[in-house]
Structure formats: C-alpha cells, structure tokens
N, C-alpha and C positions, 0 to 999 in steps of 0.2 A: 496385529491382534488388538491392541489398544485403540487403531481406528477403527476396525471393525466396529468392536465393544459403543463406541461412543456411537457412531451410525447410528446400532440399536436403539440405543437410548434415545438420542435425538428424533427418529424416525417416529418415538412413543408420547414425543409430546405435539401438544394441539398448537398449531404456527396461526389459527384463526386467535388466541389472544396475544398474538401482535399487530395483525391487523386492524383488530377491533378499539382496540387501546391506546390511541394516538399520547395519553399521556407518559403510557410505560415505555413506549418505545423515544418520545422527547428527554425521557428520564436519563434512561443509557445512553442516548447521543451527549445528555450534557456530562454523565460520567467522565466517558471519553473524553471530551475536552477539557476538565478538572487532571486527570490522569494527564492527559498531554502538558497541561499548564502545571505543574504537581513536579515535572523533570526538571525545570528550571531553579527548583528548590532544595529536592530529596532526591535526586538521583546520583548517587556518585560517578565526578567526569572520566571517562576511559576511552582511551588515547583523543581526547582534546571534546570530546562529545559526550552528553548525558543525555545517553540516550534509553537507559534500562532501570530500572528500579531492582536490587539485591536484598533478593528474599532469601536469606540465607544462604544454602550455596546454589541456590537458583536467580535466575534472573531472566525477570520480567520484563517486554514491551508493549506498551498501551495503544504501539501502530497496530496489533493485530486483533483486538477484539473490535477497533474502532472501524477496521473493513468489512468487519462480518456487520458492525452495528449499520453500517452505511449501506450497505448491500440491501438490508431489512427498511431502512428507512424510504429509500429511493425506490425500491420495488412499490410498497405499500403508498407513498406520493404519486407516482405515475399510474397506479391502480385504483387510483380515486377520481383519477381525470386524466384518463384513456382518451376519451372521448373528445377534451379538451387540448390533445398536443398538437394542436395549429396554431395552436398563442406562443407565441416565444416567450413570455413573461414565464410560463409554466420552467422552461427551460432554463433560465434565467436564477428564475426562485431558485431550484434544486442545483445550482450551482452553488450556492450560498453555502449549504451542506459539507458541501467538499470544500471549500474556499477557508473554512475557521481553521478546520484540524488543519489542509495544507499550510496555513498558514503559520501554525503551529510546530509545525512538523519542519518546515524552511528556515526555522529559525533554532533548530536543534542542534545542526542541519542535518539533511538526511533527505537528500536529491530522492533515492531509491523509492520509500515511501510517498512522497509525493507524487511521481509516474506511477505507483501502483493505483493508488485514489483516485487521480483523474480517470485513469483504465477505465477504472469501475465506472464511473457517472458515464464516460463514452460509450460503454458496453450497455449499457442498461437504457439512455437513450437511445441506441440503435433499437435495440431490441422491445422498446416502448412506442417504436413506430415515429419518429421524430422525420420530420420533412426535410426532403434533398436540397432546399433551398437554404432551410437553418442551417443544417448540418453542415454545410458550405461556407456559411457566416461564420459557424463555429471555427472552423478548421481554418479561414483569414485571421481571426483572433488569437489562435495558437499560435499559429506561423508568427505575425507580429508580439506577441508576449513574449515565444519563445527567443525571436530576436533578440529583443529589449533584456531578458534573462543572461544571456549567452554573452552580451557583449557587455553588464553593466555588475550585475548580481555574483554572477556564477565567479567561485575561488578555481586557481590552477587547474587544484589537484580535483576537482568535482569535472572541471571541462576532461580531465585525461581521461576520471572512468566513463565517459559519455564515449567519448571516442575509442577508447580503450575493448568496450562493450561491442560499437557499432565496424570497430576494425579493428582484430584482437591479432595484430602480427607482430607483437613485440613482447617475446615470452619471458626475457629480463626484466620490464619493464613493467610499464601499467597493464599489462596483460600476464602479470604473475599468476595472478590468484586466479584467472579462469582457468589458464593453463595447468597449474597443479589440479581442481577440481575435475577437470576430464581425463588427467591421466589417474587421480585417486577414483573416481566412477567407473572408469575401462577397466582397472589391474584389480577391485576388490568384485566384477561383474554383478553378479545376483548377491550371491553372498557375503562378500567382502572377504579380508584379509585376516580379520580378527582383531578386537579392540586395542589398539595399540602397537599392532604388526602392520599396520600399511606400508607401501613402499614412500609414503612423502614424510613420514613422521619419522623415520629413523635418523636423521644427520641434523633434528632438531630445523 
C-alpha cells in the first residue's frame, strides 16, 4: 500500500526538471558522496562496519538514494550524447560517476553495494547502445580488475559470501543466511507467519 501510494505521487511529479537541470541533479550526486563520506565520522560501527546512520529507532543507508541518484544522472549523460556513444571517452567519463561512490562504499566495506552500482552503469550502457567492441574492452577490464581484487583486496570472509552467493551448498556455513531466507520466504508464502511467529525466529 505504501508503494502503491508513493508510485502516485512520484508518477505526479515532472522528471523534465531533472533533465533540464544539470545543476540539481550535480547537487544530489555530490549529497550522496557527503552522505557516503559523513559514515566514516557519524555513523555508529555495527558488527565491525559503519555502514547506517541512526535516526532514532531508524536506520538509514546513503547506498540507496545514491542508486536511484546514479540511475537519474547516467540516464540524463547518455541522453545528451546518444548520438555520440562511438567515443569511448563518453564511456569512460560516466564511469567516473560510479567510481567516487564505489569507491567510497569499498572502503566501508560493503562488496554488496558496489556490484549493485557497477550493475547499474553496465545496464544503462547496454541499453544506451554502447558498441560490441567497447563492451568487450569493458568486460577484459573487469575480468582483469576483478583478478587483481580477488587475489590482493578482497578479506576471507568477503571471498566466502562471493562464493557463498555463486555456490550456496553449505547450509552451516557461509550459506547460512541464504538458506534461512528461503526457508523464512517458502513457510510465511504470500502472507507470512505473523510478526514475530516465523519458524526461524523462535530458538533465537
């Protein structure tokens, strides 16, 4: 009901001034990155990461308005110079976008959100028309970063939820938490169990 509701309201406002407004929209991206740089100071650490800001008995993350913000920004670059995605440079620039926050966000740490931001810039270049030749180049650059990641960067325990993720046959193990989430999704169906009546919350 509350996404409905928002829909609405969203649907009611004019998305032409954010296109038009290259300053309001540099605004919010540099929020974003204040907000992501702003954790390192005022976020209290919880379990070894500060990674939320405590709004009372809420608690806020600055990874989520920064994908909606990056979503708006990349659309709105790639819609200025359509015309222009035979340049890699274009390609290149709108990397830069996702490169601060990931960068930010790497050092939280918080693997998770960073595969979700790159997503985005890969999906939006596809769908911005980017040439099978770039896109090629791009995906040798992955491949080589992700190396370079994997075997120098990456802690233990970030390699297990990777693998953990990509071969989830260890239900003791690093494949706890998916394991509980699909038997909590299958036993509560549509409806659920009832707040505090699940079958994974009773033995604490």
């Amino acid at each position: 009901a509350i996404g409905f509701a928002l829909m609405v309201l969203v649907s009611l406002f004019d998305y032409r001034i954010l296109r038009n407004n290259s300053y309001l929209m540099l605004a919010l991206y540099f929020i974003c990155l204040l907000l992501l740089t702003g954790l390192f100071f005022f976020a209290p650490e919880i379990r070894g990461t500060r990674g939320w800001y405590k709004l009372g008995f809420l608690s806020f993350d600055p990874i989520e308005p920064t994908k909606l913000v990056l979503i708006i920004l990349l659309a709105k670059y790639f819609s200025m110079r359509h015309v222009e995605m035979y340049k890699f440079r274009h390609i290149v620039f709108s990397g830069l976008y996702v490169f601060l926050p990931s960068l930010l966000i790497f050092l939280k740490p918080d693997l998770g959100g960073i595969m979700i931001l790159i997503a985005i810039w890969l999906g939006i270049l596809l769908i911005s028309g980017i040439k099978i030749k770039h896109f090629l180049i791009l995906s040798l650059c992955f491949l080589l970063v992700i190396g370079v990641v994997w075997s120098f960067l990456l802690k233990d325990y970030q390699k297990d939820r990777v693998l953990s993720f990509l071969f989830p046959y260890d239900p003791l193990g690093g494949s706890w938490s998916q394991t509980q989430s699909k038997i909590t999704i299958g036993s509560g169906m549509i409806f659920g169990q009832g707040v505090g009546k699940g079958s994974q919350v009773q033995y604490g």
